[in-house]
DSSP file (Angstrom, degrees, kcal/mol; ACC not computed):
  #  RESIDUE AA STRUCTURE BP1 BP2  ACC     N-H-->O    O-->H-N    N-H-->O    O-->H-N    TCO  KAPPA ALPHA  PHI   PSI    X-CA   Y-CA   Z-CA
    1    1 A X     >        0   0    0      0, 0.0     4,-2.2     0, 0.0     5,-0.1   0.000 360.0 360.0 360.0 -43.1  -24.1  108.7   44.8
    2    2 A X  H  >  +     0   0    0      1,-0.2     4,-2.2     2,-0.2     5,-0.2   0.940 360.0  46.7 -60.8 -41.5  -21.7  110.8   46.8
    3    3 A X  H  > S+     0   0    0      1,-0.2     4,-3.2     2,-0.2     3,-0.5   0.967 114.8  50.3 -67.6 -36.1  -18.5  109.6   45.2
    4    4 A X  H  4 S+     0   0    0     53,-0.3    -1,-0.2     1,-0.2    -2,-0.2   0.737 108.4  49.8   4.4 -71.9  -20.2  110.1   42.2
    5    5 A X  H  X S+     0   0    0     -4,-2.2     4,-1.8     2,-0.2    -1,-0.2   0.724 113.0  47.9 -46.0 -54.6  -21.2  113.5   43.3
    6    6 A X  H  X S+     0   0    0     -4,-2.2     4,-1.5    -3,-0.5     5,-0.3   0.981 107.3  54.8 -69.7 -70.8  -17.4  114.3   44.3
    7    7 A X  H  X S+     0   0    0     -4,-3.2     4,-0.7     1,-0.2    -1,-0.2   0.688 112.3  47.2 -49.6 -15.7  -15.8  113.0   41.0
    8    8 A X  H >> S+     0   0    0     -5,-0.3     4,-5.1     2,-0.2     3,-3.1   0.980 112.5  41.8 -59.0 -88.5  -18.0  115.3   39.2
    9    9 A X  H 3X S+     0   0    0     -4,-1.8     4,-2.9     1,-0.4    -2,-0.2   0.560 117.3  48.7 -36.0 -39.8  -17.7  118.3   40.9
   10   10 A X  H 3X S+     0   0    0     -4,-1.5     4,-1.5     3,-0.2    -1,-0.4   0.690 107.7  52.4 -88.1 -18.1  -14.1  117.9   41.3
   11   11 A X  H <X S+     0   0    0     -3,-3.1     4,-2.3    -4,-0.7    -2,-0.2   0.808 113.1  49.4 -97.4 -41.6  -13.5  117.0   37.3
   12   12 A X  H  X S+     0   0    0     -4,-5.1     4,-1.5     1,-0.2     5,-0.3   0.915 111.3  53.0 -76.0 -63.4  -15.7  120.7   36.6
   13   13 A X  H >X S+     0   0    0     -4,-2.9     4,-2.9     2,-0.2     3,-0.6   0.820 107.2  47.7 -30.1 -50.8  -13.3  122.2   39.1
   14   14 A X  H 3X S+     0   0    0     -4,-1.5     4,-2.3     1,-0.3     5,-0.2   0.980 110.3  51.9 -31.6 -86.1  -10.4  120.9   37.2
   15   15 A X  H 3X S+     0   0    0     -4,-2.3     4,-0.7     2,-0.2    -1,-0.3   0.593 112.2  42.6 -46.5 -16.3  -11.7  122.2   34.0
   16   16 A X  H XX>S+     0   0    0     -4,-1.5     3,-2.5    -3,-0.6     4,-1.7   0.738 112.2  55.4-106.1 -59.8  -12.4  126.0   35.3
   17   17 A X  I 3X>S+     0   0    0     -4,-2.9     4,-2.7    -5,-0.3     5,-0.5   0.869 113.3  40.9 -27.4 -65.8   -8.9  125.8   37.1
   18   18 A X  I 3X5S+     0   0    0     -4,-2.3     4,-1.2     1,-0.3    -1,-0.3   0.746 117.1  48.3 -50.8 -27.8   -7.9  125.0   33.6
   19   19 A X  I <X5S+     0   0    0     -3,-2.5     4,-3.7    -4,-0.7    -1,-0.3   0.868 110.9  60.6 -59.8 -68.8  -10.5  127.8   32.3
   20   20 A X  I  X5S+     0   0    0     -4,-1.7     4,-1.9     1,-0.2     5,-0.3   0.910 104.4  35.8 -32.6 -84.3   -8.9  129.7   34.7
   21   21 A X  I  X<S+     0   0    0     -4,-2.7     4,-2.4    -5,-0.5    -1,-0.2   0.887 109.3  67.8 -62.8 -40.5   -5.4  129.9   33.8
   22   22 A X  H  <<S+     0   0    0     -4,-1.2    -2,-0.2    -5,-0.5    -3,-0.1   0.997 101.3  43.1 -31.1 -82.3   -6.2  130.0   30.2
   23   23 A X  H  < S+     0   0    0     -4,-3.7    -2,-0.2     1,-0.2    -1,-0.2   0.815 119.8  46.6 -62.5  -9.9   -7.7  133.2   30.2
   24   24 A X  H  < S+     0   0    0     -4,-1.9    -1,-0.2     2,-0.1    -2,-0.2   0.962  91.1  87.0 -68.8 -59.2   -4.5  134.7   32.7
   25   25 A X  S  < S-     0   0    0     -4,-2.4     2,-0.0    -5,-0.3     4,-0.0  -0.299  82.9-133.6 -49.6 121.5   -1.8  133.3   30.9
   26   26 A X    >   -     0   0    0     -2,-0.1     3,-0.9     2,-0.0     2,-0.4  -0.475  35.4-119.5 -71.8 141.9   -0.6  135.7   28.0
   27   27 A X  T 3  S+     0   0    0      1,-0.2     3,-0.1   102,-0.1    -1,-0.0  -0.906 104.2  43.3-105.9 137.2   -0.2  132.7   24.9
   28   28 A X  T 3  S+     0   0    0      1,-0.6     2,-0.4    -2,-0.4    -1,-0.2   0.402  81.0 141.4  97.3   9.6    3.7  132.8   23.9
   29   29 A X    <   -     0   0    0     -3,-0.9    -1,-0.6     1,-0.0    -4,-0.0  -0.807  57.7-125.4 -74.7 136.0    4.6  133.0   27.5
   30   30 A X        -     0   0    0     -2,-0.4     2,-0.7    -3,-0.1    -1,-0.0  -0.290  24.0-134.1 -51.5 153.2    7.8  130.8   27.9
   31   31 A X        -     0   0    0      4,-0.0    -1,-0.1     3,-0.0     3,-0.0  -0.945  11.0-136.1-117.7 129.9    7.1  127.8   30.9
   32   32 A X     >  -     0   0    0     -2,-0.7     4,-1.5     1,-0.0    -1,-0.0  -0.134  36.3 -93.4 -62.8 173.3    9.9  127.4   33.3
   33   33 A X  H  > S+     0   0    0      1,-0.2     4,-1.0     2,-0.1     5,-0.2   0.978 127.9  43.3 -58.3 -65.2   10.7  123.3   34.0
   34   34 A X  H  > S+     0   0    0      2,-0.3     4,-2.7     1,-0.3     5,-0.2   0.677 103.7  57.8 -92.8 -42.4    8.7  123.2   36.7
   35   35 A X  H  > S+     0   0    0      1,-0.2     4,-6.4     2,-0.2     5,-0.5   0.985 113.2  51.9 -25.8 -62.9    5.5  125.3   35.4
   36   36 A X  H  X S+     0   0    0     -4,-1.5     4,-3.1     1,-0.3    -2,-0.3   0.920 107.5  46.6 -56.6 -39.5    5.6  122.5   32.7
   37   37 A X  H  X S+     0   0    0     -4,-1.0     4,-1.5     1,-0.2     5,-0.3   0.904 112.4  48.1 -91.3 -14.8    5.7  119.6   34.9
   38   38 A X  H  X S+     0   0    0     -4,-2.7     4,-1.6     1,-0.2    -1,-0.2   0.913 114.1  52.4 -72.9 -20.5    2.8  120.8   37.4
   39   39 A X  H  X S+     0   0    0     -4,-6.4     4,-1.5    -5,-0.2    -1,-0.2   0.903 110.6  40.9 -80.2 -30.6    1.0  121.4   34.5
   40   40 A X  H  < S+     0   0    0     -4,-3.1     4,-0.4    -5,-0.5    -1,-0.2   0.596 117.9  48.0 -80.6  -5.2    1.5  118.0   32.8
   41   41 A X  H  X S+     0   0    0     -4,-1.5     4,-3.4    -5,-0.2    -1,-0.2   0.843 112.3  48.9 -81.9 -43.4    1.0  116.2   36.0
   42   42 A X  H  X S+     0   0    0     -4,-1.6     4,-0.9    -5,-0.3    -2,-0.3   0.819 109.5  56.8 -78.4 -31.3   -2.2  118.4   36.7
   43   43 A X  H  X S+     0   0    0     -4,-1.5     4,-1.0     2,-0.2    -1,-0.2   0.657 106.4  48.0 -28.6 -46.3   -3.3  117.4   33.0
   44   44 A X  H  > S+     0   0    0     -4,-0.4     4,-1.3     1,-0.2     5,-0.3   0.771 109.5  53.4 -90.7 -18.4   -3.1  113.8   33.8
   45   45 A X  H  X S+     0   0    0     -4,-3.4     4,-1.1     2,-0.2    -2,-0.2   0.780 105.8  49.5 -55.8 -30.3   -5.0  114.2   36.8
   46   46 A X  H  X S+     0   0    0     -4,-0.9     4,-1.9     2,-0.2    -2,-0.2   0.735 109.0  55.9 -94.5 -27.0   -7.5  115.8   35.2
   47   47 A X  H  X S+     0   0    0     -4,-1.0     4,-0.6     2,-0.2     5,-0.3   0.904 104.4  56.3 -55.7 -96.0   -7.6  112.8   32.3
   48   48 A X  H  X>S+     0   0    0     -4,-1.3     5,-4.3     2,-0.2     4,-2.6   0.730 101.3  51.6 -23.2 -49.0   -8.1  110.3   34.7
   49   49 A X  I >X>S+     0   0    0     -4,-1.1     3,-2.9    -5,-0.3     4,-1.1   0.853 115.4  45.2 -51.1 -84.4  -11.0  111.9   36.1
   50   50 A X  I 3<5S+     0   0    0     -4,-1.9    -2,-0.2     1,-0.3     5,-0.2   0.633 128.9  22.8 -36.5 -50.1  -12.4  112.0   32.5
   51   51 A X  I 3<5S+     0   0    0     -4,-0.6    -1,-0.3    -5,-0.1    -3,-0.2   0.232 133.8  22.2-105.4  32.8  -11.6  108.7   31.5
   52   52 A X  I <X5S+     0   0    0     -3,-2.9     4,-1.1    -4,-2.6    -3,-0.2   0.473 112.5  37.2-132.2 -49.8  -11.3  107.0   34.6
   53   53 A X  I  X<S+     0   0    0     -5,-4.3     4,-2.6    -4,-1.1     5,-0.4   0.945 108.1  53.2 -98.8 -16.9  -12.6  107.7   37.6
   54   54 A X  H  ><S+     0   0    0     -5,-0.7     4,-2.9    -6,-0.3     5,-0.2   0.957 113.7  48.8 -47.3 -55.7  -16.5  109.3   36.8
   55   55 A X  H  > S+     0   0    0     -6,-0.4     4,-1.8     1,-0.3    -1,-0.2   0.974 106.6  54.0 -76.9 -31.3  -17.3  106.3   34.8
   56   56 A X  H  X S+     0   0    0     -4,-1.1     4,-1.1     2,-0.2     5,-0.3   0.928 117.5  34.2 -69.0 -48.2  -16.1  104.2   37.3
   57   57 A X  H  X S+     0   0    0     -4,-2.6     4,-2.9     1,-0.2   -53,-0.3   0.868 108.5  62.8 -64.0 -30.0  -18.3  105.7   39.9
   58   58 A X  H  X S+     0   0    0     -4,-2.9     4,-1.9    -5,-0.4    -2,-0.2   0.997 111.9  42.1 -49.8 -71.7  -21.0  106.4   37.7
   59   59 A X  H >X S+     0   0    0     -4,-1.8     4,-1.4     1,-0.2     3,-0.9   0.929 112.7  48.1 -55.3 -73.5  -20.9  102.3   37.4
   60   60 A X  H 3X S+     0   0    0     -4,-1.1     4,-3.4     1,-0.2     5,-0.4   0.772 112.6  51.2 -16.7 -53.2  -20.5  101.2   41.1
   61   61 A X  H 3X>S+     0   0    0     -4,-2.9     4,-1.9    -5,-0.3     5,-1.1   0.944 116.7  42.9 -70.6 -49.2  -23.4  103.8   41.9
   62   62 A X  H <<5S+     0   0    0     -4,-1.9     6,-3.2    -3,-0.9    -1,-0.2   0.767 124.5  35.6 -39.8 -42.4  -25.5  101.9   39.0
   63   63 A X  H  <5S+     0   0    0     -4,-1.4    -1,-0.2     4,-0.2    -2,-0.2   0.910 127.9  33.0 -71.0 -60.3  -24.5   98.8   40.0
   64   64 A X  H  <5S+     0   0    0     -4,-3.4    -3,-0.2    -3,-0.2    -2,-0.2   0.887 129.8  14.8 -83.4 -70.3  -24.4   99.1   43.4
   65   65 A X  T  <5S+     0   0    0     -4,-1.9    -3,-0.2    -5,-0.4    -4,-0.1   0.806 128.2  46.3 -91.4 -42.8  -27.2  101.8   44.9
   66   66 A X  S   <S-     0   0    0     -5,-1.1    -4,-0.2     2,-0.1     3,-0.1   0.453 102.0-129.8 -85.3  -1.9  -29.5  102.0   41.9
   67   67 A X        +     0   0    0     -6,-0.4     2,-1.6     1,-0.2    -4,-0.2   0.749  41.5 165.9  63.6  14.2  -29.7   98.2   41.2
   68   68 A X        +     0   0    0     -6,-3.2     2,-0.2    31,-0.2    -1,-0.2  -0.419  25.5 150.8 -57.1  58.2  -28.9   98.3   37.6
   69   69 A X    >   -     0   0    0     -2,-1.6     3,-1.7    -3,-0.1    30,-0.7  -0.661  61.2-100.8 -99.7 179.4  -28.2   94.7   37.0
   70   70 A X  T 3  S+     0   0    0      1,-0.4    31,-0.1    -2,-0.2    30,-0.1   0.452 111.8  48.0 -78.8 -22.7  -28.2   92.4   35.1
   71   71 A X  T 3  S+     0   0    0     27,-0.1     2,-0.5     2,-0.1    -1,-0.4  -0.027  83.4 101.8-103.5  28.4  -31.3   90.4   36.0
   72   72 A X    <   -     0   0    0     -3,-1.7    27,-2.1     2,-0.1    28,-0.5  -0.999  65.4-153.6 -85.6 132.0  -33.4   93.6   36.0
   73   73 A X  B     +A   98   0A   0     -2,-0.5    25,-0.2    25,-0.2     8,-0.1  -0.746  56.1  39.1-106.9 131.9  -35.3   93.4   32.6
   74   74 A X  S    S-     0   0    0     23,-4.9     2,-0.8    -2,-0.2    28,-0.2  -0.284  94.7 -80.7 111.9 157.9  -36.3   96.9   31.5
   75   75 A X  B     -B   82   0B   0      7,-1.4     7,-0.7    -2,-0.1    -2,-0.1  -0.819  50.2-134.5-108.4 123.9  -35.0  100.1   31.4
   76   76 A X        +     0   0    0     -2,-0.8     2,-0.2     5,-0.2     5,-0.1  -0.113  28.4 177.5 -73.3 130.7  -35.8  101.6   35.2
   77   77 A X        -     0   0    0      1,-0.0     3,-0.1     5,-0.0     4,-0.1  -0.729  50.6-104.1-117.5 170.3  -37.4  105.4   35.2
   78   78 A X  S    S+     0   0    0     -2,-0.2     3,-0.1     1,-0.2    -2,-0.1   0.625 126.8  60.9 -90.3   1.3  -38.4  107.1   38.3
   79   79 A X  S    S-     0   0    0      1,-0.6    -1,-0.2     0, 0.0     2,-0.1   0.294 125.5 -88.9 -90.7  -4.4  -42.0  106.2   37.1
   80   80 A X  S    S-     0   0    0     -3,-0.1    -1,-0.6    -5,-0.1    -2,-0.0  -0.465  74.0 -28.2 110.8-179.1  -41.2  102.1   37.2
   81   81 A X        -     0   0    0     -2,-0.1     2,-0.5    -5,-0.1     3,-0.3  -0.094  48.0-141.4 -88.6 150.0  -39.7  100.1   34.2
   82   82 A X  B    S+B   75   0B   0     -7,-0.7    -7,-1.4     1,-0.2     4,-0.2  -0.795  89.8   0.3 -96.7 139.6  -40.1  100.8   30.5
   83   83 A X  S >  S-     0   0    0     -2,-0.5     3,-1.1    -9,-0.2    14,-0.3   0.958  77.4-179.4  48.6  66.1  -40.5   97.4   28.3
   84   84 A X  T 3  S+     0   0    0     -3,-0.3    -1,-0.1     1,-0.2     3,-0.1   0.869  85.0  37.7 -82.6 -18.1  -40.3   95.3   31.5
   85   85 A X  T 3  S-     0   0    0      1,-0.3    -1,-0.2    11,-0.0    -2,-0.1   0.183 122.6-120.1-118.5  43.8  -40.7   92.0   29.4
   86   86 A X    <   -     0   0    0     -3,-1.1     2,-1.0    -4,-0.2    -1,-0.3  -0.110  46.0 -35.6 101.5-147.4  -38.3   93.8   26.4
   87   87 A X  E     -C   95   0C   0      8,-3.1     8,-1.1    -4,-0.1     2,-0.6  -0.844  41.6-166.2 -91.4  98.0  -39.1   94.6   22.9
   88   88 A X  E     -C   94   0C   0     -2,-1.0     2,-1.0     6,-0.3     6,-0.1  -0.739   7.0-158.6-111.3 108.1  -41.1   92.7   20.5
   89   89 A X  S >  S-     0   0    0     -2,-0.6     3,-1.6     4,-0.5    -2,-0.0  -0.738  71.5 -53.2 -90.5  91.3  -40.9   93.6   16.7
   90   90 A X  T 3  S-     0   0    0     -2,-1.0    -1,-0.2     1,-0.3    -2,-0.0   0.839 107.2 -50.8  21.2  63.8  -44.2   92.2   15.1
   91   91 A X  T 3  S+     0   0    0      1,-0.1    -1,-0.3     0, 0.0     3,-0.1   0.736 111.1 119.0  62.8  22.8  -43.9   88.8   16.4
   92   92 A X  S <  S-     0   0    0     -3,-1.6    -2,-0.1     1,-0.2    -1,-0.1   0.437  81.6 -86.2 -99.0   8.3  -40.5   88.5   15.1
   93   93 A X        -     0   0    0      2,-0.0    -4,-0.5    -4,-0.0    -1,-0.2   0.108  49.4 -80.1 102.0 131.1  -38.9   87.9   18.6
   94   94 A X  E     -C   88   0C   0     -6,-0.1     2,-0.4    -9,-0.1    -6,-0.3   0.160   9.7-149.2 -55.8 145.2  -37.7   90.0   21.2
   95   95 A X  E     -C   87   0C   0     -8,-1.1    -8,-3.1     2,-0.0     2,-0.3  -0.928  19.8-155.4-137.6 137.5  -35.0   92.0   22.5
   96   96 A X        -     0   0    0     -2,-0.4     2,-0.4   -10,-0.2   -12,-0.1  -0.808   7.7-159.7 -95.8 146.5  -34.5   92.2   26.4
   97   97 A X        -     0   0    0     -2,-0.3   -23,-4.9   -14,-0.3     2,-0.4  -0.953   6.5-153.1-111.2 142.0  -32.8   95.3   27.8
   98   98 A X  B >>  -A   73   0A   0     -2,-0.4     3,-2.0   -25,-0.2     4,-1.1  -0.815  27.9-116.7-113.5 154.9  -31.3   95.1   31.1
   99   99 A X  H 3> S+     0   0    0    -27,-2.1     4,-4.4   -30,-0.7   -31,-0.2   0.771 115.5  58.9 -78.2 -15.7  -30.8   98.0   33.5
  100  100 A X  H 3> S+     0   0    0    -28,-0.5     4,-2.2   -31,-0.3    -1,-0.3   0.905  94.3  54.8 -72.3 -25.2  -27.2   97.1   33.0
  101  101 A X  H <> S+     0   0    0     -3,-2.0     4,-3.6     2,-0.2    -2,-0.2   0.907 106.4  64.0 -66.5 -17.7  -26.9   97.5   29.6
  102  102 A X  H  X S+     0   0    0     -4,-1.1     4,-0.9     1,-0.3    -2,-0.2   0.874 101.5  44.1 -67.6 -45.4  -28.3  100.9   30.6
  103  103 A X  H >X S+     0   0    0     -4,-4.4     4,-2.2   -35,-0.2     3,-0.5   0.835 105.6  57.1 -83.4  -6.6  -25.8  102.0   32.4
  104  104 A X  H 3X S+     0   0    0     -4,-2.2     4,-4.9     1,-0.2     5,-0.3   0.918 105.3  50.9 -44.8 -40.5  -23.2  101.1   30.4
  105  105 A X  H 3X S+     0   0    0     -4,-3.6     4,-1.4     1,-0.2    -1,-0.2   0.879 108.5  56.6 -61.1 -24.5  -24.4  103.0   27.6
  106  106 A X  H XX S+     0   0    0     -4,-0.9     3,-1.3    -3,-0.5     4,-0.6   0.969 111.4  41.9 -78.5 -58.9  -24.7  105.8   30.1
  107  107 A X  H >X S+     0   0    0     -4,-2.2     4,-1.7     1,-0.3     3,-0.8   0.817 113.4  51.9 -73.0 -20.3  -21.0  105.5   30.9
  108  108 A X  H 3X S+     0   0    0     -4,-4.9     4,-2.4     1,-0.2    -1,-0.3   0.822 104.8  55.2 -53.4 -31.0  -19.9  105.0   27.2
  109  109 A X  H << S+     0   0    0     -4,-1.4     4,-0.4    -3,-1.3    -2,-0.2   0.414 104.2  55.7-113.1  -1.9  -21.9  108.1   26.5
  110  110 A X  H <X S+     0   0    0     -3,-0.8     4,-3.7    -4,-0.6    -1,-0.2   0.866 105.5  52.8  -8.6 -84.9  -19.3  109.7   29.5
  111  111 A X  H  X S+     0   0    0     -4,-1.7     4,-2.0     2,-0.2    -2,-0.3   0.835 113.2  47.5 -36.3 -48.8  -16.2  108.5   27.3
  112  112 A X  H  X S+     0   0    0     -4,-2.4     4,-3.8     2,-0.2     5,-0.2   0.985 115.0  37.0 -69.7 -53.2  -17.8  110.4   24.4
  113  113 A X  H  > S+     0   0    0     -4,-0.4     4,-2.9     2,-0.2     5,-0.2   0.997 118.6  52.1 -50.7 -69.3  -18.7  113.7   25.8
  114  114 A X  H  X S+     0   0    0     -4,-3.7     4,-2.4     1,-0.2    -2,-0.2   0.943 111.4  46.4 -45.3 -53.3  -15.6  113.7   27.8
  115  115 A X  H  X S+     0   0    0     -4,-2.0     4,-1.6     2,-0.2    -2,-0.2   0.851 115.9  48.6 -73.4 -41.8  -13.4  112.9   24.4
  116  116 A X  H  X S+     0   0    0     -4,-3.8     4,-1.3    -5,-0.2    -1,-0.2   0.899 109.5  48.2  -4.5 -77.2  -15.5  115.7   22.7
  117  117 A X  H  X S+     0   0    0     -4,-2.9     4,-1.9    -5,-0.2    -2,-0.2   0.681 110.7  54.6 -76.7 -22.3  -14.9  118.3   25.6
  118  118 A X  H >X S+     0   0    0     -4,-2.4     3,-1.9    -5,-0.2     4,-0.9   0.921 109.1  45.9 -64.4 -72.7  -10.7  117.3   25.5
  119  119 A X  H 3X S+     0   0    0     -4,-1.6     4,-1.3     1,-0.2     3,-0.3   0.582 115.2  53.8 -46.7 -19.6  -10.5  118.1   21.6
  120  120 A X  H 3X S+     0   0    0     -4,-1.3     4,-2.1     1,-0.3    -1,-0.2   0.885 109.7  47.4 -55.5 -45.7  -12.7  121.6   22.7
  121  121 A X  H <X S+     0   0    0     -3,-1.9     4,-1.0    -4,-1.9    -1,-0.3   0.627 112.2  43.5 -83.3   2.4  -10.5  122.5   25.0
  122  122 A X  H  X S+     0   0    0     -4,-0.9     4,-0.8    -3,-0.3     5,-0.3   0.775 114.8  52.3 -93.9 -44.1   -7.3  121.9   22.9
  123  123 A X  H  X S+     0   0    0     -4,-1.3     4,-0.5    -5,-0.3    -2,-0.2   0.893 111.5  47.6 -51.1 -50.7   -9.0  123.7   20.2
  124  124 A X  H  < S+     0   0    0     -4,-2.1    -1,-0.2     2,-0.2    -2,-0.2   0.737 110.2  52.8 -21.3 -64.2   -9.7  126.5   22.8
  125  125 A X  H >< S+     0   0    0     -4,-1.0     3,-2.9     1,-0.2    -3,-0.1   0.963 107.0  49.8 -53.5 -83.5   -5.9  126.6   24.2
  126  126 A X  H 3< S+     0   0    0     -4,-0.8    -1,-0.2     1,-0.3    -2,-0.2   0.548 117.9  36.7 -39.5 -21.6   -4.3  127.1   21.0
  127  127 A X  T 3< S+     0   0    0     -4,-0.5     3,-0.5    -5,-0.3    -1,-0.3  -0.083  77.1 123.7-124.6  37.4   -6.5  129.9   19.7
  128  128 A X  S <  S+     0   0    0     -3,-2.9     3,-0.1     1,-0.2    -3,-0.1  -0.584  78.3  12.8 -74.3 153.7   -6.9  131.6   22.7
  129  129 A X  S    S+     0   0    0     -2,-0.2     2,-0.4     1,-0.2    -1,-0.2   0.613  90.4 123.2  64.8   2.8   -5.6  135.5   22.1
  130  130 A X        -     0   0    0     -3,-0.5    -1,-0.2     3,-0.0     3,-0.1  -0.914  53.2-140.6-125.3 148.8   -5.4  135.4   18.8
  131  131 A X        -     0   0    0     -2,-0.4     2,-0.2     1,-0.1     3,-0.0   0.008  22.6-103.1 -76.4-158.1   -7.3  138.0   16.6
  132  132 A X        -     0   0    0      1,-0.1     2,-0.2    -2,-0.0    -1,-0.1  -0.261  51.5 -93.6 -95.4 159.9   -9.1  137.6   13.3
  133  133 A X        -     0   0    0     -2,-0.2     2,-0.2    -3,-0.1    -1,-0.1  -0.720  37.6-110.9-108.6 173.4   -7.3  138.8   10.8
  134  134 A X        -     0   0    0     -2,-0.2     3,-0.1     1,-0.1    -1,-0.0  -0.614  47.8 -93.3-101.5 145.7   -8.0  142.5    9.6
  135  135 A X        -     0   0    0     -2,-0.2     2,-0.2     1,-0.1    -1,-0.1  -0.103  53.4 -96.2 -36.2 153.1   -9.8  142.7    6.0
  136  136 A X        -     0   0    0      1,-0.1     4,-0.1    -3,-0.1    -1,-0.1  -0.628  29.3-145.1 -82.1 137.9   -7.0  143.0    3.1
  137  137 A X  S    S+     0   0    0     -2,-0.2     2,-0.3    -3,-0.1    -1,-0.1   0.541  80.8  63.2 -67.0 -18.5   -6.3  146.8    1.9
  138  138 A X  S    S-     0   0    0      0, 0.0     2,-0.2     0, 0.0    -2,-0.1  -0.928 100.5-109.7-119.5 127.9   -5.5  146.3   -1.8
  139  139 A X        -     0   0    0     -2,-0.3     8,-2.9     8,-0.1     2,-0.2  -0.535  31.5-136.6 -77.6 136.9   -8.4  145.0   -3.4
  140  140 A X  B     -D  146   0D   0      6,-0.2     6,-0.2    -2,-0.2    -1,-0.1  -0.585  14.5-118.2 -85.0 144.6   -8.0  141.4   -4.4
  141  141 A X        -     0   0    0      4,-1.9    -1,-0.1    -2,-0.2     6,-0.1   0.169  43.0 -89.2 -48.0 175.2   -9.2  139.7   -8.1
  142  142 A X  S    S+     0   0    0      1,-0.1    -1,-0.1     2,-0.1    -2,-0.0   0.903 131.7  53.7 -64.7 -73.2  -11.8  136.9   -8.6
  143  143 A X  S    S-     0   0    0      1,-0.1    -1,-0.1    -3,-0.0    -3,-0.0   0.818 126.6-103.4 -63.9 -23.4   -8.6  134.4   -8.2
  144  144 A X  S    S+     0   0    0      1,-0.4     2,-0.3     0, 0.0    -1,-0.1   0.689  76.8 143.1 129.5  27.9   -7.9  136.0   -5.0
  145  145 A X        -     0   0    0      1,-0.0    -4,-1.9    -6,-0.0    -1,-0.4  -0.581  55.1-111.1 -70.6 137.2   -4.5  138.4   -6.7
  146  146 A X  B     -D  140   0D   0     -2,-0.3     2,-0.5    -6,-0.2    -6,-0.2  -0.675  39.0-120.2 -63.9 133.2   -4.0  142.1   -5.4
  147  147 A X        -     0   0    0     -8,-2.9     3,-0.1    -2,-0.2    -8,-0.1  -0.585  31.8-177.6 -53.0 126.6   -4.7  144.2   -8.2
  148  148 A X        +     0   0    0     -2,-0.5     2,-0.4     1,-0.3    -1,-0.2   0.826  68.8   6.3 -82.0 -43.4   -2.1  146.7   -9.7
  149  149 A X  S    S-     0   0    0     -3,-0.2    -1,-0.3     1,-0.1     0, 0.0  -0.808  78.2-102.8-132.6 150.3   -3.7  148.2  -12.0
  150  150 A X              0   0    0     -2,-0.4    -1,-0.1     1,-0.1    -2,-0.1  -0.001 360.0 360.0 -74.4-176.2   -6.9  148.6  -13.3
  151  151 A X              0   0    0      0, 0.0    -1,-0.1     0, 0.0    -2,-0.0   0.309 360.0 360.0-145.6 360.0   -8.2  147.0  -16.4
């Protein structure tokens, strides 16, 4: 739970550093060589967290400290197991869930969020600082012409 804990904590740090510097940085500042490569190094550090190391702790701690294997049948609550001998669809036969599949889906559902939260934050970078544009002064037509003249 503690590395867990750690990778977390350190992956939302990352992301407000990243927060951080955004809103400082004027956008159209040139980057010197060396800006650029601490930032693309610190970029892939912060990728790896997101798609490497969280779900990987995420699983160990499932695996490991919560007992999520494969031969517990059910999905484990802090109230005891949900469907502990699986799912039965009007006598048509069963489906067991195991507390592993449960965390995996938990750590797929990491990968998704994470892969989300990149494309926000690129979306985020690139239009940081920049206004709206101001309503047009010359009144425009139906088809979306300036008028000249009046009719």
């Amino acid at each position: 739970m503690v590395a867990f804990l750690a990778s977390m904590i350190i992956t939302v740090a990352m992301c407000g550093i990243v927060v951080f510097v955004g809103l400082r940085r004027p956008p159209g500042t040139p980057l010197t060589w060396g800006e650029a490569f601490v930032a693309g190094t610190f970029m892939f550090a912060l990728m790896l967290m997101f798609y490497g190391v969280v779900p990987n702790q995420w699983l160990q701690w499932a695996g490991n400290e919560l007992g999520w294997r494969s031969d517990s049948i059910g999905v484990p609550t802090p109230f005891g197991r949900l469907w502990p001998e699986g799912l039965t669809f009007f006598g048509r036969g069963r489906v067991t869930i195991t507390a592993s599949a449960i965390g995996d889906i938990v750590a797929a559902s990491f990968y998704i969020i994470f892969f989300v939260l990149q494309i926000v934050g690129w979306l985020w970078w690139q239009k940081r600082g920049k206004k709206t544009a101001p309503p047009p002064a010359i009144e425009l037509s139906a088809f979306g012409r300036p008028l000249v003249r009046k009719a």
